[in-house]
N, C-alpha and C positions, 0 to 999 in steps of 0.2 A: 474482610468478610462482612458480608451488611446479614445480622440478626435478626432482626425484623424488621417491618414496616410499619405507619402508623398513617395511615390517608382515608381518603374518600372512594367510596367503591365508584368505579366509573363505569364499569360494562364486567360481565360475567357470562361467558359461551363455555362451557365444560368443556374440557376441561382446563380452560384458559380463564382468564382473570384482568381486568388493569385495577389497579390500585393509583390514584391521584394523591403524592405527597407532593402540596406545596407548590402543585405546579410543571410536576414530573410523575410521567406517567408508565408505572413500571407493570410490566406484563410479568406474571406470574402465574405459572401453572402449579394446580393443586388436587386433590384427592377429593372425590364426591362429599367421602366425610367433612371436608370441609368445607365444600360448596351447602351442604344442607344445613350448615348453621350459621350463614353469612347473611349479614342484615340487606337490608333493598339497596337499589340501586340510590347514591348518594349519601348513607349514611356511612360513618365511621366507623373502620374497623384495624386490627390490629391482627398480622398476621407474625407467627418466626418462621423464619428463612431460611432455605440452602442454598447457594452459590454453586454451582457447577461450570468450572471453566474446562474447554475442551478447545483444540486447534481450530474448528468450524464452527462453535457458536458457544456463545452465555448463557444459559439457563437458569434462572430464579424460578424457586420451588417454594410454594408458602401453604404453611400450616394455621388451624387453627389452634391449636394445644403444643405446648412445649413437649409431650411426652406422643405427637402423631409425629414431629420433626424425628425425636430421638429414635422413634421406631423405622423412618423413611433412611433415614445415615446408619443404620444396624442393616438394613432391606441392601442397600447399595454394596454394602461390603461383602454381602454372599456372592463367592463364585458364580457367574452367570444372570446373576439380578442386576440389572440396570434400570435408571428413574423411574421407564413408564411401567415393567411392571413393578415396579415397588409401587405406584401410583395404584395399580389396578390393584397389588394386595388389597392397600389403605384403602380403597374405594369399595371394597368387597366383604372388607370384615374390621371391625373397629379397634380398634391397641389393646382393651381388654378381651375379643373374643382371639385373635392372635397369636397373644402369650397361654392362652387357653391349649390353641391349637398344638401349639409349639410343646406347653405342658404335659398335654397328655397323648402328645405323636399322633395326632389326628391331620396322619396322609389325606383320608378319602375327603374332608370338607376343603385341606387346601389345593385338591389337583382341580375344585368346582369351580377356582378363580380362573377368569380366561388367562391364559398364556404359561399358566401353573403344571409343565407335569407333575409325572411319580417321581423322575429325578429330581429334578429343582424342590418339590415338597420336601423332599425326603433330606437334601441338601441344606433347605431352609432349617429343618430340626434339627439337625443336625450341627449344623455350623451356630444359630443362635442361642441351644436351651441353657449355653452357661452365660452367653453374655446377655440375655437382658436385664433390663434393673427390674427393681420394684415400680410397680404401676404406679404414676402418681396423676394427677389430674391438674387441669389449668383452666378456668373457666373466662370466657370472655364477653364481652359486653356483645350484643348486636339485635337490633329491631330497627324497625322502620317499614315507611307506607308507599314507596316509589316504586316501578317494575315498570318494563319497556321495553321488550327481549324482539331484534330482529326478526326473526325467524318464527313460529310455531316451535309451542315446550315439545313436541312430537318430534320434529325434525333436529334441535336441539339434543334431543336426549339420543337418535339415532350418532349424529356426530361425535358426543359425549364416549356412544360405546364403542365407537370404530377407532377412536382413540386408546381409546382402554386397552384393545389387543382385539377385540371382536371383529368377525369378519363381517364385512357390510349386509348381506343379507340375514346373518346370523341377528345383529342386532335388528332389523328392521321388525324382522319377525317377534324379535322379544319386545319390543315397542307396541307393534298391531296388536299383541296380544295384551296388553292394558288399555281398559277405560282412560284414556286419558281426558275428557273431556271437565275443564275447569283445575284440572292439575298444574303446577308447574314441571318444569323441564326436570328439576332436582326431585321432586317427586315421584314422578314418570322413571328417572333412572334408578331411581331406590327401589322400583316396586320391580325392574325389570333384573336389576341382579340379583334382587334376592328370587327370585323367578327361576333365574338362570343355575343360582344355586343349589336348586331342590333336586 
């Protein structure tokens, strides 16, 4: 099982990722939440990891906090939650507003996540309010002055949400509807789920 990682960010397209250790360039997809605290392109970052081995493909899943992992391996064990939307949870509400939700049975803020019914909500509270832990926090290093992004942050953050579970037009539209001018992509997607959330 590889824990985490410890390299050079090499490229970042939401919800995909490379990380450069050493010379080896590991593709890891991960949650908005931690695309919005991940330093520029080339600087050093440390991500913890989930391995998913399936008969059609490997998946490497990284996190920026020990306690967004431990929420993502709780998200996968619910009946009918699989990676991506455990992905779109994490990317739609942070580890503490979560256990919030899950606290106090608050269906209506989790069916606002794309792919989230009243089943699967209700499921989620269900099946998690006795196993989460206590909240703990992991804080990790990341800055830097580099950026280089293929595409437009606009077009970036449309892909970002068609991944998430949104339907292509659904996201274009929550996209158009931000200023984005001068934003990055990660920014642009924060402002359009919390958008989508209301």
């Amino acid at each position: 099982m590889i824990g985490f990682l410890r390299g050079l960010l090499a490229a970042k397209k939401p919800p995909s990722l490379l990380l450069d250790v050493k010379g080896v360039g590991y593709e890891v997809d991960a949650p908005m939440s931690t695309f919005y605290k991940l330093p520029a392109l080339g600087e050093e970052v440390l991500l913890y990891t989930h391995l998913s081995i399936r008969e059609d493909a490997h998946s490497l899943f990284g996190f920026i906090s020990e306690p967004e992992r431990a929420l993502f391996r709780d998200l996968i064990k619910v009946s009918g939650v699989g990676a991506k939307l455990a992905l779109a949870i994490l990317s739609g509400l942070s580890v503490e507003e979560f256990h919030r939700c899950v606290e106090y049975q608050d269906t209506a803020r989790l069916v606002r996540l794309p792919g989230v019914g009243k089943k699967t909500a209700d499921r989620l509270i269900i099946e998690l309010r006795d196993r989460l832990p206590e909240l703990g926090t992991v804080t990790l290093p990341g800055a830097g002055t580099l950026a280089a992004p293929a595409a437009s942050p606009a077009d970036d953050a449309v892909a970002a949400l068609i991944a998430l579970g949104f339907k292509p037009p659904e996201a274009g539209v929550l996209v158009r509807n931000i200023p984005a001018e001068g934003k990055s992509s990660e920014e642009i997607i924060r402002l359009a789920l919390q958008s989508a959330a209301k």
